[in-house]
C-alpha positions as CSV (number, residue, x, y, z in Angstrom):
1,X,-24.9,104.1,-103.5
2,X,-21.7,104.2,-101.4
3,X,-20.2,107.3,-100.4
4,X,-17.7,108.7,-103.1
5,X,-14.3,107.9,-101.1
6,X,-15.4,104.4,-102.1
7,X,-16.4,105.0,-105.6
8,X,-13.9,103.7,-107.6
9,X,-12.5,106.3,-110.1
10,X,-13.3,109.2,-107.5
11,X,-10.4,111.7,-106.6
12,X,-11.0,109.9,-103.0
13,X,-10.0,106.6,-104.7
14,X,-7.4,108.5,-106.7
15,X,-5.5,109.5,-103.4
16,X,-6.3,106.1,-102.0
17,X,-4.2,104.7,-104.4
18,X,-1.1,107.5,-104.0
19,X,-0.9,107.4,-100.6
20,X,-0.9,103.1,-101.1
21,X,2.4,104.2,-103.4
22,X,3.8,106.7,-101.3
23,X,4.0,103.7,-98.7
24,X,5.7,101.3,-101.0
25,X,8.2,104.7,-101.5
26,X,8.9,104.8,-98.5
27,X,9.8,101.2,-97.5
28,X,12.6,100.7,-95.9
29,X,15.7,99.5,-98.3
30,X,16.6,96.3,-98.1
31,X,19.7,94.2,-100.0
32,X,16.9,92.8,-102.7
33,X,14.7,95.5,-103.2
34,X,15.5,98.4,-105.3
35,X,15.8,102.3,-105.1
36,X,14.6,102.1,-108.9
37,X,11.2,100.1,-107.4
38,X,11.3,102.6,-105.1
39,X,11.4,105.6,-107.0
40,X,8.9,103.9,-109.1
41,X,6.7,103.8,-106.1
42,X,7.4,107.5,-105.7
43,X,6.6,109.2,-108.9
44,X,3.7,106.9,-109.3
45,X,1.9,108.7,-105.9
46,X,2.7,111.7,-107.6
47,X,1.1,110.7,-110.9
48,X,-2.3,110.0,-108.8
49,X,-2.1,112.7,-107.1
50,X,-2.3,115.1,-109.7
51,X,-5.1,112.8,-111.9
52,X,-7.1,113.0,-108.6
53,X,-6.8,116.8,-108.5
54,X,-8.2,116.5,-112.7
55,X,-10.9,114.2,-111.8
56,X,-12.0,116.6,-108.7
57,X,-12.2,119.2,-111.4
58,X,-14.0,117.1,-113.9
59,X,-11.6,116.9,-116.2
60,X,-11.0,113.4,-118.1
61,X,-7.3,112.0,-117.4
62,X,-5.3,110.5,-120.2
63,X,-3.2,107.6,-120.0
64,X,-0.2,109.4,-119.5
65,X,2.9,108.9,-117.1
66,X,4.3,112.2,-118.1
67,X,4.3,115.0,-114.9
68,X,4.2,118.0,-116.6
69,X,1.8,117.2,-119.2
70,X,-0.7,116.1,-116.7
71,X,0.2,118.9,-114.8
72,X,-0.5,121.0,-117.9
73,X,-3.8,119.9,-117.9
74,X,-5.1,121.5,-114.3
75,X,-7.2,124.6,-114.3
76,X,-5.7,127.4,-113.7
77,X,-7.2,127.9,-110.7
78,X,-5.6,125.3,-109.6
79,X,-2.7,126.9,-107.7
80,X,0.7,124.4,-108.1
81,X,2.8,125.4,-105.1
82,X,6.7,126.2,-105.7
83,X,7.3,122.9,-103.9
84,X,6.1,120.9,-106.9
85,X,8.1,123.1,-109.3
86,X,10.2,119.7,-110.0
87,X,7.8,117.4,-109.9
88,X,8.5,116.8,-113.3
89,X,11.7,115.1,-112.8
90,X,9.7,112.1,-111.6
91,X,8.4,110.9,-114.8
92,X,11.8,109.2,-115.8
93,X,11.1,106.6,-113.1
94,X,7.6,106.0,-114.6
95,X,9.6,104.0,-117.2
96,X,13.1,103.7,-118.2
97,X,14.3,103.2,-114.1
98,X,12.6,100.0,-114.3
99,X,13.7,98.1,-117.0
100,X,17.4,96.9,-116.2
101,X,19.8,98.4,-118.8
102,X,17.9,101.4,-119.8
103,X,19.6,104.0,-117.2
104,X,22.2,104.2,-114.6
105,X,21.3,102.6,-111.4
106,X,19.7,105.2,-108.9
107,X,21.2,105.5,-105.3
108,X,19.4,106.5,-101.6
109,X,19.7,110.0,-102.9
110,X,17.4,109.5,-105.4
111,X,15.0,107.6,-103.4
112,X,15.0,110.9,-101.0
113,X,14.5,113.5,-103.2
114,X,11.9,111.6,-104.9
115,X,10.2,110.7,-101.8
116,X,10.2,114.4,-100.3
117,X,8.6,115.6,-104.0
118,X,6.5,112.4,-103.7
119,X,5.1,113.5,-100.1
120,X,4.6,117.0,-101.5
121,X,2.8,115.8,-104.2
122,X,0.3,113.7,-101.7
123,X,0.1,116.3,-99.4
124,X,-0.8,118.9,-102.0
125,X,-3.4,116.7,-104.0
126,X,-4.9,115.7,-100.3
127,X,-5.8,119.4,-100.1
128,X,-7.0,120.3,-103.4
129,X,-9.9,117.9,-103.5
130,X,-10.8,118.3,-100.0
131,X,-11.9,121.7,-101.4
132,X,-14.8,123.1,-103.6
133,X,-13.5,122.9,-107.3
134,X,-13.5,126.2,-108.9
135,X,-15.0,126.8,-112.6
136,X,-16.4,123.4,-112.9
């Protein structure tokens, strides 16, 4: 059997795939690509990252885009750090930034905040499952 950071549903494959995300994020602008893509990009690290944090604590993920609902769903031992606060404000990229016509268009200082909240998001999840989970 492989080691889990290759098993495919692990919280090591979980954060595999966010940090794969917070890359595309963080690509640099171009005249043809968009900050909604890249926002996209951004709040779907995010997403990952807190489903590997569930998954690390045994807890079965829903198919859900929503940010606070997933983040809702952690034990509360998990401790969220103040940095994450707005996290939340990600989920509208999930959708409706994608679709042309469903919202304004988003600008570079979008694509920053959401990357910084993306990175913390990463960062924090990275953490998390790299320790013991607590009540499992």
């Amino acid at each position: 059997m492989p080691p889990e950071e290759f098993q495919v549903g692990s919280p090591q494959d979980w954060l595999r795939h966010a940090h794969s995300d917070l890359v595309l994020a963080g690509m640099r602008k171009s005249k043809r690509l968009l900050y909604e893509h890249l926002c996209f990009h951004a709040q779907q690290a995010a997403e990952k990252s807190i489903k590997a944090v569930l998954v690390h604590h045994g807890i079965q993920i829903p198919r859900s885009h929503d940010l606070a609902y997933l983040m809702g769903m952690l034990p509360g031992a998990v401790r969220i750090p103040p940095s994450l606060i707005e996290l939340p404000i990600l989920t509208k990229y999930a959708v409706q930034q994608r679709y042309p016509g469903e919202a304004a268009p988003l600008t570079s200082k979008h694509r920053s905040a959401a990357l910084h909240l993306a990175h913390e998001a990463v960062s924090w999840a990275t953490r998390a499952c790299g320790r013991k989970p607590q009540n499992r």
